[in-house]
C-alpha positions in Angstrom: 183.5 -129.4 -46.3 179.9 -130.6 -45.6 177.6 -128.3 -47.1 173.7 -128.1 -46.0 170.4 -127.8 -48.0 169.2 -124.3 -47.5 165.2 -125.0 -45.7 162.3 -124.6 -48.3 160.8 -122.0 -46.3 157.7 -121.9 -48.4 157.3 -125.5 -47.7 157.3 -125.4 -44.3 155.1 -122.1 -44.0 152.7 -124.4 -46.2 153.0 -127.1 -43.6 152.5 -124.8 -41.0 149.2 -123.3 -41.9 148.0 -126.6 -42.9 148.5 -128.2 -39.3 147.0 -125.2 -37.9 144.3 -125.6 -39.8 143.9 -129.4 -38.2 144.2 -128.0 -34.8 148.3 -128.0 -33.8 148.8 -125.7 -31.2 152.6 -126.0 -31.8 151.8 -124.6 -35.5 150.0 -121.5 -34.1 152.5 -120.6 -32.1 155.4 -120.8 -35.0 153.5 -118.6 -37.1 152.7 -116.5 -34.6 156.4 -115.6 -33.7 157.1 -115.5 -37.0 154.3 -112.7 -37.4 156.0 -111.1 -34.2 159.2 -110.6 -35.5 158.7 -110.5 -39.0 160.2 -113.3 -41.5 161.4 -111.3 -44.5 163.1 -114.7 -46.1 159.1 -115.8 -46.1 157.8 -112.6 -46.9 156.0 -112.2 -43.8 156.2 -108.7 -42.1 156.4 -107.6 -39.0 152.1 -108.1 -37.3 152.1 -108.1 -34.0 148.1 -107.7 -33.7 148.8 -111.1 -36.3 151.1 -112.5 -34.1 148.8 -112.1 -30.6 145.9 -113.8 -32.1 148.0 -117.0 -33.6 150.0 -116.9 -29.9 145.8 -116.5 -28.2 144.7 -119.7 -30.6 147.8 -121.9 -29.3 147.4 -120.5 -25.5 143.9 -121.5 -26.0 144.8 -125.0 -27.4 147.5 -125.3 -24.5 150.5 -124.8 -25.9 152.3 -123.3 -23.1 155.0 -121.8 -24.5 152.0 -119.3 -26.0 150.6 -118.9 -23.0 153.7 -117.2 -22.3 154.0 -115.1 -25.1 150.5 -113.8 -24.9 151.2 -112.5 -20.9 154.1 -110.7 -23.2 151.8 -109.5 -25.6 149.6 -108.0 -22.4 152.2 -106.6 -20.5 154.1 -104.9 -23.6 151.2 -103.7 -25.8 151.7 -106.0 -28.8 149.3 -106.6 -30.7 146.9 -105.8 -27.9 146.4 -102.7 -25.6 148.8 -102.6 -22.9 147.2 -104.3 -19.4 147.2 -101.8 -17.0 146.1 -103.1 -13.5 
């Protein structure tokens, strides 16, 4: 039976943050859903106000797959009031 290394989820948060911090969009974005759903094996709670303004960043630095997310964000009210017109 093939067994797998479990992920170093502190390592890769690490990672995260520190290509955010150089400019990835991509990294934003991870966070960000991470933020938006919470990621209790990381110790991150539940943020959506957290998780719109990492998804805002990575729109902003064209990752489209934010750009998405923060229409989401809009429509639903997370993290940001609800867009009503």
């Amino acid at each position: 039976m093939m067994r797998f290394a479990q992920p170093d989820l502190a390592r890769i948060t690490e990672l995260l943050r520190s290509a955010m911090g150089e400019g990835d969009p991509f990294a934003a974005y991870a966070l960000g859903t991470w933020y938006c759903q919470g990621e209790k094996g990381l110790g991150i709670g539940q943020d959506p106000r957290r998780a719109f303004l990492l998804y805002m960043e990575a729109a902003l630095r064209g990752d489209k797959d934010a750009v998405f997310e923060v229409r989401r964000c809009y429509t639903h009210g997370i993290g940001i009031d609800m867009d009503t017109e």
